[in-house]
C-alpha positions in Angstrom: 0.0 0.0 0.0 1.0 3.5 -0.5 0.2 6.6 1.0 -2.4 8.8 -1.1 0.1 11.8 0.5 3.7 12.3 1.7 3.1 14.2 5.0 7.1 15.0 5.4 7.1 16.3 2.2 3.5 18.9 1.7 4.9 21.7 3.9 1.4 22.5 5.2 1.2 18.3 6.5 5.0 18.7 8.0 4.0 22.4 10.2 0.7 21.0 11.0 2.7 17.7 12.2 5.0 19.5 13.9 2.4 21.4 16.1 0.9 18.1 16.6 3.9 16.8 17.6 4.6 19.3 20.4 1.3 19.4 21.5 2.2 15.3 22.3 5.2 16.3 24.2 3.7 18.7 26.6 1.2 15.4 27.2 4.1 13.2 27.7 5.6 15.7 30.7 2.9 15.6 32.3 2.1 13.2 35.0 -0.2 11.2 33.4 1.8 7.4 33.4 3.4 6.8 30.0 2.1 3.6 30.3 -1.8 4.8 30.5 -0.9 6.7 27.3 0.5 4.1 25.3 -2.6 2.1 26.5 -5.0 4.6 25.4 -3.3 5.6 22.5 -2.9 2.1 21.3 -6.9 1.4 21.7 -7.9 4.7 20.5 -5.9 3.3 17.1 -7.6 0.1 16.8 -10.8 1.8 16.9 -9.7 4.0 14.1 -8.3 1.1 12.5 -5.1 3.2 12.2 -2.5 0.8 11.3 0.5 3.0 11.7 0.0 4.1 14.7 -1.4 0.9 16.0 2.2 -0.4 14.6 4.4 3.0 16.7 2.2 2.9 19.8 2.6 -1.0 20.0 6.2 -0.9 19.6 6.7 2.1 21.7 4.8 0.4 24.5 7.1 -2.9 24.1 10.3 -1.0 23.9 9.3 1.3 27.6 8.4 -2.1 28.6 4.9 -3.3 28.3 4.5 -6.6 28.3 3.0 -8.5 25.2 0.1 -10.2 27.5 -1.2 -6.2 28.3 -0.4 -5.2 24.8 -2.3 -8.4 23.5 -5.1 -7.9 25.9 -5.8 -4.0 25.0 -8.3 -4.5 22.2 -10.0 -6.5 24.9 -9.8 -4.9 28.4 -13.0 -5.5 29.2 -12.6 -9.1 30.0 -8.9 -8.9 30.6 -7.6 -9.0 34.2 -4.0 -7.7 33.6 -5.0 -3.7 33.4 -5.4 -1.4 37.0 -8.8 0.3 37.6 -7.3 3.8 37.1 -6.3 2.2 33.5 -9.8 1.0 32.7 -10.9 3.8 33.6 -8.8 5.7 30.9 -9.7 2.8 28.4 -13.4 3.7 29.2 -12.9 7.6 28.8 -10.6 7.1 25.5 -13.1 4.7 23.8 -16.0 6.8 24.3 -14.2 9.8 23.7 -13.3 7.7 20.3 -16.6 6.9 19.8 -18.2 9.9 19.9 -20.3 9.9 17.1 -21.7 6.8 17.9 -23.5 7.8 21.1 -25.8 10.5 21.6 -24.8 12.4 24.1 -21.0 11.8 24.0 -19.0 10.4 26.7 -20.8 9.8 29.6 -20.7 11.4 33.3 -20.2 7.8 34.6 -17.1 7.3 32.7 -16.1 11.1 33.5 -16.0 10.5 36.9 -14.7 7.1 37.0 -11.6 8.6 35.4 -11.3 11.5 37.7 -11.9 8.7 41.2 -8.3 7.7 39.7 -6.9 10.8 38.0 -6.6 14.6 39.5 -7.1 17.3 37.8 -4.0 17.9 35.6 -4.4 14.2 34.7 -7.6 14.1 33.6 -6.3 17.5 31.3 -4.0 15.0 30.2 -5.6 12.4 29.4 -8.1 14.5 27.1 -5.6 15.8 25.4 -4.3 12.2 24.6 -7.4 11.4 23.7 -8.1 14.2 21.2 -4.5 14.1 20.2 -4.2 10.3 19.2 -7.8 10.8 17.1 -6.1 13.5 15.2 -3.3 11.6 14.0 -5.6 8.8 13.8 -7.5 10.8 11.2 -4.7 12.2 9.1 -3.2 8.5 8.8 -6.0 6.7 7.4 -7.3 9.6 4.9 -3.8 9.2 4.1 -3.0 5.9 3.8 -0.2 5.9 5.9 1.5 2.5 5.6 2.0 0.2 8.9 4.7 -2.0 10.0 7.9 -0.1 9.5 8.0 2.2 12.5 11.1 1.8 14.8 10.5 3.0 17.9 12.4 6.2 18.4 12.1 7.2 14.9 10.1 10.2 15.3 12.7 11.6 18.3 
């Protein structure tokens, strides 16, 4: 498969990507785990059916050092006993917050306040902004076409 667009070489893709990309960073200081990030990031993507980022946030996960059972399990958390409360939580939040077009009236208050029994404040900023982040690149990649399986994790920086 090839990509219907080069989005290193369009300068308009590369400065939107950029701004995306440090958008991601101020995310990844924050005190949100890293490992609730790649989690939701990672689910968010299979929803999307993003390949490529399914591929990076899959890798990235394994090389911080997520273990294959949790990555394995992520598509189903639900029924999977090898994620914390605080993390299903943020699955909940990031798959309804994925979905949104599929329910009514948005993410629920249940799931909103589940999150925030395990998150404060600044985390639950966080975790939005994963969220909304992830769906973006999501987005852009499969309009695109963006290939899977070559990432090496790293290779953005």
């Amino acid at each position: 498969m090839e990509a219907r667009l080069n989005l290193f070489a369009s300068p308009v893709a590369a400065k939107f990507t950029q701004h995306l990309v440090a958008a991601g960073k101020a995310l990844a200081d924050s005190t949100l785990p890293l490992a609730t990030q790649e989690l939701v990031k990672l689910r968010a993507s299979q929803i999307n059916g993003c390949g490529f980022c399914v591929d990076m946030h899959t890798k990235d996960a394994a090389h911080a050092g997520e273990s294959a059972t949790r990555l394995n399990l992520v598509a189903a958390w639900r029924e999977a006993t090898v994620f914390t409360e605080a993390e299903r939580a943020a699955l909940e939040l990031a798959e309804q917050g994925t979905r949104i077009a599929d329910a009514a009236g948005g993410v629920t208050d249940e799931a909103w306040e589940n999150a925030a029994k395990h998150y404060d404040e600044e985390q639950l900023a966080a975790l939005l902004g994963v969220i909304a982040l992830i769906n973006a690149f999501n987005r852009g990649n499969v309009i695109a076409r963006v290939p899977a399986g070559d990432y090496q994790p790293g290779q953005f920086g």
